[in-house]
Structures are given as C-alpha cells and as structure tokens.
C-alpha positions in Angstrom: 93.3 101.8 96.4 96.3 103.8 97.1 98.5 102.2 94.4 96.3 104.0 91.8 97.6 107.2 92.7 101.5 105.9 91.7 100.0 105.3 88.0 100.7 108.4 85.8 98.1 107.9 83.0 97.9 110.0 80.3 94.7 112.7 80.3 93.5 111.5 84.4 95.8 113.0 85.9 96.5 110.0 89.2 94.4 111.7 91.5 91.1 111.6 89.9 90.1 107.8 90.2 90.9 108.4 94.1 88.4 111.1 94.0 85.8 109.1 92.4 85.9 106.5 94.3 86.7 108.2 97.8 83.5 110.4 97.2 81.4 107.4 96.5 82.7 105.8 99.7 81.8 108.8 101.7 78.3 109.4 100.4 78.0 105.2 101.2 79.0 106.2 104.9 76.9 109.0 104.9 73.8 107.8 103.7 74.5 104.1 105.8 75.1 106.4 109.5 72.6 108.8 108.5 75.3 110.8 110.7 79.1 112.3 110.6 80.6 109.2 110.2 84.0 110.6 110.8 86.2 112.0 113.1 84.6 115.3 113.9 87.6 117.0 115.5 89.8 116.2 112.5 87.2 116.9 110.0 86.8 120.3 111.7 90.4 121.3 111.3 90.5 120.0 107.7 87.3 122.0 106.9 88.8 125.1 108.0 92.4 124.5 106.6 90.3 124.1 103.0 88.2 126.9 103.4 91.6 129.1 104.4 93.1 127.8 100.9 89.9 128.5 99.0 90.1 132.3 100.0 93.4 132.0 98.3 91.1 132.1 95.0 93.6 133.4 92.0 93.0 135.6 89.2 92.8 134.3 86.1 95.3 131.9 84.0 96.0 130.6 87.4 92.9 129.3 88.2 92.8 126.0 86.5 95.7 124.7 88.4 94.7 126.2 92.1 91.1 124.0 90.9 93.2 121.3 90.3 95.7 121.6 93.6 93.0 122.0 95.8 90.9 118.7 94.7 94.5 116.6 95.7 93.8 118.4 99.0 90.5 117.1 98.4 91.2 113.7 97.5 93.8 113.8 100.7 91.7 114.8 103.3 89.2 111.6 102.1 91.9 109.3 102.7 92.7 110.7 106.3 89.3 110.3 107.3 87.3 107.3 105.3 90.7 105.1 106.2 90.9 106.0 109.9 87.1 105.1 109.8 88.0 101.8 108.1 90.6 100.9 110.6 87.8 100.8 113.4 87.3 97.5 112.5 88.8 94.3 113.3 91.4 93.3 111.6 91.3 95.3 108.4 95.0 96.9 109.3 96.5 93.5 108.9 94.7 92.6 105.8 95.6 95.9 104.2 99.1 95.1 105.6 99.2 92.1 103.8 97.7 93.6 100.2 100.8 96.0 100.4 103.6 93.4 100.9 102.0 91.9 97.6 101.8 95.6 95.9 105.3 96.0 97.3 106.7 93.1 95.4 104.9 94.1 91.9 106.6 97.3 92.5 110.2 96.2 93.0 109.6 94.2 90.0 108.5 96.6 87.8 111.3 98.6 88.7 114.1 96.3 87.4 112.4 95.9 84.2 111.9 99.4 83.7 115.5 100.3 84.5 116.1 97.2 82.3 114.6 99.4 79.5 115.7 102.8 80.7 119.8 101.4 80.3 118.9 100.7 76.5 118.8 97.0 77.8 116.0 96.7 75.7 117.0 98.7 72.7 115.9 102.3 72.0 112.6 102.1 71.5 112.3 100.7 75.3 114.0 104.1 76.2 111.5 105.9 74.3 108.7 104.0 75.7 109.6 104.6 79.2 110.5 108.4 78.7 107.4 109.3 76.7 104.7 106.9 77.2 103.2 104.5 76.0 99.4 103.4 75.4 97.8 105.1 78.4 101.0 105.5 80.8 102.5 108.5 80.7 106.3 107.5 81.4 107.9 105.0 83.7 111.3 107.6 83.5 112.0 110.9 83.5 115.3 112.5 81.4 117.0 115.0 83.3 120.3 116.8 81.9 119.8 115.3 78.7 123.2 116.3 77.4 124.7 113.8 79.4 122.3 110.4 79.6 120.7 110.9 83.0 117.3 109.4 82.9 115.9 108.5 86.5 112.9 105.8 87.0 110.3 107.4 88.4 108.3 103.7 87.9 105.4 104.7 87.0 104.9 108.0 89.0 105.1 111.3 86.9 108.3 112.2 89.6 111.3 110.0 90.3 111.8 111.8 93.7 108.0 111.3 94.6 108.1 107.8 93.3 111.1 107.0 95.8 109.0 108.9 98.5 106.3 105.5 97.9 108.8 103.2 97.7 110.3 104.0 101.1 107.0 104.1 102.4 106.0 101.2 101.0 108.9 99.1 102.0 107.9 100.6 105.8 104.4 98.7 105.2 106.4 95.4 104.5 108.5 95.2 107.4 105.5 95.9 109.6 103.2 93.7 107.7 106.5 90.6 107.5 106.6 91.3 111.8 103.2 91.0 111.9 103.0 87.9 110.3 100.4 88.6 107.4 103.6 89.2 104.5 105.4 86.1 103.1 105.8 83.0 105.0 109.7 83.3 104.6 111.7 86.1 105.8 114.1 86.0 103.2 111.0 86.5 100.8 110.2 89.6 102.6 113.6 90.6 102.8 113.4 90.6 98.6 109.9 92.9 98.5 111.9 95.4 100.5 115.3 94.9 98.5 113.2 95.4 95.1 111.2 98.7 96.5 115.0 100.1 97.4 116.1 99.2 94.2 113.6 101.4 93.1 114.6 104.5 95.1 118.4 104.2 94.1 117.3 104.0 90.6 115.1 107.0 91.3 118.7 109.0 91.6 116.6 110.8 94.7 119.0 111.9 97.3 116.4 112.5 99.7 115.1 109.2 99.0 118.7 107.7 100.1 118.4 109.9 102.8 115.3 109.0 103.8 115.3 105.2 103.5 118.0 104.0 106.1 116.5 106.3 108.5 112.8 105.2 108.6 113.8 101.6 108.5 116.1 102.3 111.0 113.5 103.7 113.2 110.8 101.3 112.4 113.4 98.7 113.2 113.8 100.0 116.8 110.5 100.5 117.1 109.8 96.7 115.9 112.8 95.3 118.6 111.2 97.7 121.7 108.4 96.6 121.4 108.5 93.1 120.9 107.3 92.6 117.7 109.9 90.9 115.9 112.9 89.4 117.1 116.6 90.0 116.2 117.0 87.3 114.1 113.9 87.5 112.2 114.7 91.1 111.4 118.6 90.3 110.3 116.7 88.0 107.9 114.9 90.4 106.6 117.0 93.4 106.5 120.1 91.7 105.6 118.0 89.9 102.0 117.0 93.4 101.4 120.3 95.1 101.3 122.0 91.8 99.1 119.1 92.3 96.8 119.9 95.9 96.5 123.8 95.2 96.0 123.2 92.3 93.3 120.3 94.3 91.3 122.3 97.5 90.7 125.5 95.5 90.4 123.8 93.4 87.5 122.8 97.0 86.3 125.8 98.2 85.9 127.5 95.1 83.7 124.5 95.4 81.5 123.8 99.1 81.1 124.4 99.7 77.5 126.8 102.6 76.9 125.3 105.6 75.3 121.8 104.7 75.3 119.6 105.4 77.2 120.6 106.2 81.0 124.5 105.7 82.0 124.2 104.4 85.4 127.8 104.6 86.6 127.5 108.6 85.1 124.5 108.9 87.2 125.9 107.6 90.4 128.9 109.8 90.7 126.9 113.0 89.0 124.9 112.5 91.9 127.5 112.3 94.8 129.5 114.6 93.2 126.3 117.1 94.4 126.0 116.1 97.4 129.6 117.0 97.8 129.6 119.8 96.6 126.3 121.3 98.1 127.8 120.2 101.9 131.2 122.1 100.9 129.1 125.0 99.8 126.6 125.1 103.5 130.0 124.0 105.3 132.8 126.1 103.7 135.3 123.8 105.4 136.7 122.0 102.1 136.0 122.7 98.0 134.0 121.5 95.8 134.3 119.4 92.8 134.1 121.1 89.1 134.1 117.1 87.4 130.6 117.5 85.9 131.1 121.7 85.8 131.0 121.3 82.1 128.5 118.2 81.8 125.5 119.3 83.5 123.5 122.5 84.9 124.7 122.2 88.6 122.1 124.6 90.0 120.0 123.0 92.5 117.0 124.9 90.6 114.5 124.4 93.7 116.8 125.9 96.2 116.9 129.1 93.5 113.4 129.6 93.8 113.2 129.5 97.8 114.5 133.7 98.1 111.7 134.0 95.5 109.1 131.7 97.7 110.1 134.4 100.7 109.3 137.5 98.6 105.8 136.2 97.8 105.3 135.8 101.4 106.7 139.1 102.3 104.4 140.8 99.8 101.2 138.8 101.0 102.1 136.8 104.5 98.6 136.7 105.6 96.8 134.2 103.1 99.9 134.3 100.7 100.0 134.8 96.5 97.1 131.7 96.0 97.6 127.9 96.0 99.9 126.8 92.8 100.4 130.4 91.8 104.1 130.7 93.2 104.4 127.7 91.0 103.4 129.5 87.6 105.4 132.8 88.1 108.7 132.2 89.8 111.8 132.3 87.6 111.6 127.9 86.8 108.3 127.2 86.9 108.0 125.1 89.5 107.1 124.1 93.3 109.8 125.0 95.8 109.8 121.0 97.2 109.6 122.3 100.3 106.2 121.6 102.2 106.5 124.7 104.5 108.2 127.5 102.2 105.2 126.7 99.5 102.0 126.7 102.5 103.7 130.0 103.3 104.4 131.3 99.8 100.6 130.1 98.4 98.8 130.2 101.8 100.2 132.6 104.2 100.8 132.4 107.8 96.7 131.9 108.3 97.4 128.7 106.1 100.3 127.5 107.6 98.4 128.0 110.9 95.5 126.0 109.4 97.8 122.8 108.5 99.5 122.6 111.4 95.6 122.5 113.2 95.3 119.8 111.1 98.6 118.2 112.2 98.0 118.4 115.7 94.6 117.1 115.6 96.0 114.1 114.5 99.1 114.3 116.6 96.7 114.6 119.9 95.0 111.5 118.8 97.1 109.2 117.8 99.7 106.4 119.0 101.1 103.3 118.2 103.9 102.0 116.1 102.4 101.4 113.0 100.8 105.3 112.8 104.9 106.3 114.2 106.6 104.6 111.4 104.4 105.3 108.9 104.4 109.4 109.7 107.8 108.9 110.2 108.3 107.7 106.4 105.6 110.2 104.9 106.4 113.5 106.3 110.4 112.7 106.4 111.0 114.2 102.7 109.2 117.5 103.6 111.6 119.8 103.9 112.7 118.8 100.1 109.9 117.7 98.6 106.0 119.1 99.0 104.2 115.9 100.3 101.1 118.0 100.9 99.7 116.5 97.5 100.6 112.8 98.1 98.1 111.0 99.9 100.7 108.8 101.1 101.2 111.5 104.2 97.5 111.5 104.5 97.2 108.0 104.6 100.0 107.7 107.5 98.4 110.4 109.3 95.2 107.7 109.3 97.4 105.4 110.6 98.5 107.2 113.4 95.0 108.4 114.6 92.9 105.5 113.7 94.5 103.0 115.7 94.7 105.0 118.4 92.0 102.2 120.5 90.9 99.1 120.7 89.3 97.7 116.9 86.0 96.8 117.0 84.2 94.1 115.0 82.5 95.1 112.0 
C-alpha cells in the first residue's frame, strides 16, 4: 500500500486512501482478536505522543491544517503498528520485499520519462503537464527559481526532496530484497531497479538526497557482507549496474535536454554545487564563496531563515509549543523548517519532543535485525533537513525494526 502515499492526486490529498484503508484493517484485527492486537507498549507511547499534540489545539484559521497534520500522524502510527503485526507471520517480509523491487522498477521508470518531459523532450505541453497536473495527478515536477529553468522531478510526489527521500528508501528495499533472493533472477537486473530509483533522486536536485543515498547503501552494504547475506561479487554486480545506469541515464539527459524549455539540466547541476559550496564556505569560513548564480537565482537557503524564528516560538511557548502546523502558517515564508526536531519543538514543545522520542525508544528497545537497521537508517537519515514525521516511510521502517525482532510465526 505504501506506494499510494508517493501519488499526489489532486483534491485527496496522498494520505487519505492510507487512512481509509489502514482504519479498515485495524477494525478487521480488532473485531477478528476480539483483543489489542498490537503492540501494547508501542501503542502506549504513540497514544500519549497524540494526545500531547492534540492539547496543541490552535485557534482559529489554523485549525484546518493542525486537523489535517495530525491525521498523517494518524495514518503513521497505523502503519507502525498494523505492519509490525503483519510481519509476525511467515514469510510476508520476503513477499513484501519482492512487491517493492517490482514497485522500485516502475518508479525508476517513470522517472526517466518524466524528466524526458520536464527537459522539453517532449515539447511544451509535456512541461506543462508535469508542472501543473494533469487529469487527477497533481504534478510529476516542481518549478523552483523560475527565472532561470530549474524544474526538479518530484515523480509523482508533491516534493522533489521528499520524493528522493522514497527513492533512497526504496532502492534500500531492493538490495535487501535482490540478497535475499525474492528480486530479479539476475543481478544486473537488480542492479538497473536501483540505478533507475537513483536516477530519480539526482533528478530530484535534493542535496540531502545525494547525501543520503551513498551512505545508506553503503551501510546496508556492510551490513549485507557482515552478515553473510550476500557475497562480494554478487553485490559488485549489483551496485556497479546501478551506478552505470545512473551515469548513462543522466548522460543521455544531458545530449537531449532541449535548451530553454523546460528544465536546463547542466544549469541545474552546477546551481546546485555551486550551494553546496558556498553554504560549507559560509559554516567553515576557511575559503569564499562563489557569486556565479548571485544574479540568477535567490541564494537564500529559505528553510535555514526560518530556523531563528522556529527558536522564538519555542522560547515563547517551550512546554507544548505554538500548535502542530502553526509555525508553518506564520513564520516569514510560509513554510516547515525541514527539520524534524526544530518543528516537534517549535509546534509541540519540550513535552512533545519528549513524547516522540518515547515513541522512538519503544521501538528502539525492541527491535533488531538488518533489515529494521537499514531501513531506519534510510528513513530517519534526512531528518535534520527534511521533517519525516509526516512520511510513513519512517513509520514503516520503524515496523521493520520492531517487528522482526523474533522468530515469524505461521499464519
């Protein structure tokens, strides 16, 4: 079910058909056990961390949003518990492993025909299409500094920088799912799901997705070799198809971006380093920075502007902070601070923050295993730049990490 959340449709907003069909499954459990079917030690510390963020009730306009906010939290805390249920039984981590190496390759290959269409490959109307929407999608892209042609593929989710936190995810489930032995016969053909899902997060222009893709695989990869579950060459095959896919895709990209219309890849690229640059010469002082793009693009970091205004709304109210989403609706940009811990303290206060990180450790205390390390590895990664509290994706790893914690049984 989880790929549903990655489709931005137009009026249902992606978390809603999780909800509806999560609350079914519960009441099903419910009504079958006659009993708490779940984990009652983690369903005790997400009770209270809901009912913490629930006294966070705003004043009006800010309501709808909080009501909003708060059913993702909802719709998260479901996951966690009806999939570490689920993975009590035998054998259901290895067929879900193997649904997401074949959800991993329609990803990747959605994402070189939507970059197909974002380069003006496909002519204007393809742009427009995959900026604005069409039929029930919402957009496949998202413009950013339109003065200059940056558009980032967000393929299919309504952020590029949350779309490449899936995608690196996601290409974590296929190299556990290809060592396992439930992916694609062939490592090479593994190797190409993985390629195709990083194509995706370098098209998504997300430095924390570049960031955050070498390192998981890298420690998923050790993980894999300790402990025996793949051996060197196998995971050579693998890695090394993955990283000539990546090279030939956004080579190809690049001879066939059409100028002016559209995205401008090469543009994009160096905009982007150029950033990076000059964001470590401004934490480091030890070299300048680059003015190439000064008069191309607004270089402020915008999310990193609202952080001093995230700390005054927990200064003001540190004990159950200014309401979920409302630091969102009155700081200076209108937006979230991407920053999982700087917004539960903003929005939540310290008893919130407290509250999580009960939630956190119940899992934590539980948990082992590989496949629950990599995966909370890959979900709670981007946290420091990007809020994951609202992706289920972290929810879902954190199932991982407690539910196969023993023994399955058999159904």
């Amino acid at each position: 079910m989880l790929p549903i959340h990655t489709l931005n449709v137009k009026g249902w907003i992606s978390w809603k058909p999780l909800l509806v069909v999560l609350a079914v499954t519960g009441l099903y459990d419910l009504i079958k056990t006659r009993r708490w079917p779940y984990h009652r030690g983690v369903s005790l510390a997400l009770a209270v961390f809901l009912a913490v963020v629930a006294l966070g009730w705003p004043e009006s306009p800010y309501q709808e949003r909080f009501v909003r906010l708060f059913l993702a939290l909802v719709v998260g805390g479901l996951v966690l518990l009806v999939t570490e249920k689920s993975l009590r039984h035998l054998g259901l981590l290895d067929r879900g492993l193997r649904v997401a190496v074949r959800v991993g390759a329609l990803m990747g290959a959605t994402a070189v025909v939507f970059e197909l269409a974002v380069l003006g490959v496909l002519g204007v109307p393809a742009v427009i299409w995959a900026t604005e929407g069409g039929g029930i999608i919402e957009r496949v892209a998202k413009p950013a500094y339109l003065e200059s042609g940056f558009v980032a593929l967000s393929n299919w989710h309504q952020d590029p920088g949350y779309g490449a936190a899936w995608a690196v995810f996601w290409s974590v489930l296929v190299l556990i799912g290809a060592a396992r032995g439930v992916g694609f016969t062939r490592a090479w053909q593994n190797g190409m799901v993985i390629g195709g899902l990083w194509f995706w997060v370098a098209m998504a222009m997300s430095r924390t997705g570049w960031l955050a893709a070498p390192i998981v695989i890298g420690v998923t990869s050790w993980l894999l070799l300790r402990r025996g579950q793949v051996t060197k060459g196998t995971l050579v095959r693998v890695l090394g198809t993955a990283v000539l896919v990546v090279v030939v895709l956004i080579a190809g990209m690049l001879v066939v971006d059409t100028p002016f219309v559209g995205g401008d890849l090469d543009l994009q690229f160096a905009f982007r380093f150029s950033q990076g640059w000059d964001l470590l010469a401004d934490i480091t002082g030890l070299f300048e920075g680059s003015e190439r793009f000064a008069d191309r693009f607004n270089l402020s970091e915008e999310r990193a502007d609202v952080w001093p205004e995230y700390l005054a709304m927990f200064k003001a109210n540190p004990w159950l902070g200014v309401g979920l989403s409302v630091g969102w609706q009155t700081n200076s940009i209108g937006q979230e601070p991407h920053n999982l811990f700087l917004e539960l303290l903003a929005e939540t206060g310290v008893v919130g923050l407290i509250a999580f990180l009960g939630v956190v450790l119940s899992i934590l205390r539980l948990g082992a295993g590989l496949v629950g390390t990599a995966a909370l590895t890959a979900a709670f990664l981007p946290s420091i730049t990007q809020t994951v509290l609202f992706e289920p994706i972290w929810w879902f790893a954190g199932a991982l990490f407690e539910g196969l914690r023993a023994p399955a049984r058999v159904a």
